[in-house]
N, C-alpha and C positions, 0 to 999 in steps of 0.2 A: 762221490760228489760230482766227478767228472761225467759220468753218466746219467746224473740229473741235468745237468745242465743243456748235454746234446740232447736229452728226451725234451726239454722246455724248448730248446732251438726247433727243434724237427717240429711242434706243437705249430708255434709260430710260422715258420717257413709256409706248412699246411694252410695254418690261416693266410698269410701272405696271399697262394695262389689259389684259396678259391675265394675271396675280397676280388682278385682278378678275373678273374671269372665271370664274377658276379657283374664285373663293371662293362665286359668284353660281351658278354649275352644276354646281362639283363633279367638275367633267372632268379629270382628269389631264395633257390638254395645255395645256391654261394655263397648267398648276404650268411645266411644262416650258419651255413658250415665255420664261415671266415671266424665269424660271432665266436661261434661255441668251443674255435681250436684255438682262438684267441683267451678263452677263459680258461682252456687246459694249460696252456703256457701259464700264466699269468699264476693258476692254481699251483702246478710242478713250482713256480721261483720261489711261491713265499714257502713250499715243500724246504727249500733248497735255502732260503735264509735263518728259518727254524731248525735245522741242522747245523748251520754253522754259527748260528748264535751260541746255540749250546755247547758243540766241539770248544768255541773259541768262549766261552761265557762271557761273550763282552757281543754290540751292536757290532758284527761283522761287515753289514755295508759303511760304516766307517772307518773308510781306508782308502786309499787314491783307487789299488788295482780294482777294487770292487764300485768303481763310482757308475761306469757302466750297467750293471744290476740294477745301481739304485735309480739310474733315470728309467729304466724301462720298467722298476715301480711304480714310478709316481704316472709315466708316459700311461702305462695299464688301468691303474686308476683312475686319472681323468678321463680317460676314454669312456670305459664302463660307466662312469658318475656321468658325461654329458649323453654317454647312449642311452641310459633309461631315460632321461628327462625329455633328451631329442632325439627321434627316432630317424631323423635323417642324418644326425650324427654318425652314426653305423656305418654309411656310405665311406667313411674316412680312414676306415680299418685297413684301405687298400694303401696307405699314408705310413698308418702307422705302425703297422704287421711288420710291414719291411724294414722299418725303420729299428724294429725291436730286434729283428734279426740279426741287424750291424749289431747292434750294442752286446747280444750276447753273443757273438761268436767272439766279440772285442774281451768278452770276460772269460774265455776258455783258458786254460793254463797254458803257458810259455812251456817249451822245451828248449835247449841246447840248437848254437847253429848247428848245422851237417853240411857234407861238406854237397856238391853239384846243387843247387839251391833252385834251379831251373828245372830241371830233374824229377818233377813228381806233378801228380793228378791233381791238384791246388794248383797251381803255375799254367798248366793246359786248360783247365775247368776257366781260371780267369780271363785267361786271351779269346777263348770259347765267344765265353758269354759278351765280353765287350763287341768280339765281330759281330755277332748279330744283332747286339745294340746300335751298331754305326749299321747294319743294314736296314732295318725299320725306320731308326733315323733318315738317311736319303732316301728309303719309301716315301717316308712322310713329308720329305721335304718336296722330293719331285710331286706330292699329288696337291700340295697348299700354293704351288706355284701354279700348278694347272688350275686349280679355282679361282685362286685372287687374277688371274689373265684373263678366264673366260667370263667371270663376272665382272669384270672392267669391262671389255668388249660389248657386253650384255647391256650397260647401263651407256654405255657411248651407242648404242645398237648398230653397232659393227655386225649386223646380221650373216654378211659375206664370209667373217672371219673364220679362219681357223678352228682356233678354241669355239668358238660360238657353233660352228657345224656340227663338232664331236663329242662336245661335252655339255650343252646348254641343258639339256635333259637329264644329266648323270651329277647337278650339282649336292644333291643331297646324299647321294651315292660316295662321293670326293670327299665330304667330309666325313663321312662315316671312316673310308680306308684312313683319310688323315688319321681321325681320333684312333684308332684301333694301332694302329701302326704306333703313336706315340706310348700307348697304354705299351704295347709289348716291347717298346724300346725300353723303358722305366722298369718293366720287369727286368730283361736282361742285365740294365744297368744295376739293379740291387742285388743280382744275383754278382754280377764281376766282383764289386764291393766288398760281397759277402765272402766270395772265392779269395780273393786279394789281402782279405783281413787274416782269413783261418792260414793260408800260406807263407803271410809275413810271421804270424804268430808261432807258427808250427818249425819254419825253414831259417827263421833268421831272430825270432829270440819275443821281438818286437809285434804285437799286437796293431800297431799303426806307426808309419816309417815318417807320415809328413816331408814325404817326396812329392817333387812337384806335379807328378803325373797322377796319385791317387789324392789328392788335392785338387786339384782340378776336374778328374772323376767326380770329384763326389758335389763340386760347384752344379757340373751338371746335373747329377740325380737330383741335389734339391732345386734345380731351375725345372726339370718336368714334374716331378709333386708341385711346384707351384702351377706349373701349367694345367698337369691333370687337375687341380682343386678346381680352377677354374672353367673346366669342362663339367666337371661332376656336380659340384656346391654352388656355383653360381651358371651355370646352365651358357656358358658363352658359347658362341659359334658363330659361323661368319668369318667376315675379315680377319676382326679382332683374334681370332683363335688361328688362324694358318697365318696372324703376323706374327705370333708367340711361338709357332710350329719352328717360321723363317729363323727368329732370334735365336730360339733352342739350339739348330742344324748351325748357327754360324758359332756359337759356343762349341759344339762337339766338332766344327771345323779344327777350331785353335786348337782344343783339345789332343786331335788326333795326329795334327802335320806340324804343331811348334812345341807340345809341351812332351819332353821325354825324360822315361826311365832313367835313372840312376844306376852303373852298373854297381854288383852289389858280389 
């Protein structure tokens, strides 16, 4: 059962990163790939619930530790139900791939603490991924700050300026690296997450600790899905979008210099 469930993770994870892909170059096989490894997922759980309905002859996502399963059910479902009807719905999969990823790694079975709990490839995998989330973060922060300057400059025509000499010509350029930068920051962050879950779940018993720091984590992740939606599904750019770049970078400030680990 354990190995249906990492085969439906690995499914999704797949989808996950080519939904990204797809958002990062715009290629249509992405979309496709994201699509189709999203319906492998999706195919392998009800595999995986039809098994243990049986094992257990009763509705096995009826139970706390299985509540996880059931929302990346229902999550799978509406997806597909609104992808066939709206086909720019699909664009969302890079939302909610990741999203299903948390939930089943959150469903994988618990073992035993052990003992050095810092000590293993889950704990390195998670510190990994959050530094290079914090570093596409201050990519993207230092580039929405070079924009909103040189296009202030721009409309004051501070022709003489600084920003205006070096960058007046590079503004669509700026928000490209913005937008890309924040895309791969949201990756890394669902991967930390993702690492953070299977670690806690594996090294200390618990599937989610409700410590202040992956609590906070995860405030962030859903503040750039909100922010990527709004790059993607409502087409923002401009100000509006490197002011949401600035907010995001002052969340993942607090995040990073006031909110800490629990020693464990």
């Amino acid at each position: 059962m354990k190995a249906i469930l990492l085969l439906t993770l690995i499914f999704y994870f797949i989808s996950a990163v080519s939904f990204f892909a797809y958002i990062f170059t715009k290629r249509k096989e992405g979309l496709k790939i994201g699509f189709s490894f999203f319906g492998l997922g999706f195919a392998s759980l009800l595999v995986y619930i039809g098994i243990s309905d049986y094992k257990h002859k009763s509705f096995a996502l009826a139970s706390d530790e299985n509540l996880p399963i059931l929302l990346v059910v229902l999550i799978s479902a509406l997806f597909y139900g609104f992808s066939f009807k709206y086909k720019q719905f699909k664009e969302l999969g890079s939302i909610f791939a990741p999203i299903n990823v948390f939930l089943v790694a959150l469903a994988l079975p618990n073992t035993e603490k052990t003992e050095q709990v810092y000590n293993n490839i889950w704990f390195y995998l998670h510190v990994i991924f959050s530094a290079l989330a914090y570093v596409f973060i201050i990519g993207a922060t230092v580039v929405a700050l070079i924009y909103l300057l040189t296009e202030r400059d721009l409309k004051k025509k501070k022709l003489n300026s600084f920003f205006v000499s070096k960058f007046s010509s590079s503004l669509y350029t700026l928000q490209e690296i913005e937008y890309k930068s924040n895309v791969l920051a949201f990756i890394f962050l669902s991967l930390a997450l993702v690492a953070s879950s299977v670690w806690s779940s594996v090294y200390l018993g618990k599937h989610w600790l409700w410590d202040a720091k992956q609590t906070a984590l995860s405030v962030l992740w859903v503040f750039y899905a909100v922010l990527l939606h709004f790059r993607i599904i409502k087409h923002q750019k401009g100000r509006k979008a490197s002011y949401m770049t600035l907010a995001a970078s002052f969340i993942a400030l607090i995040v990073f210099w006031f909110v800490k680990h629990p020693v464990y």
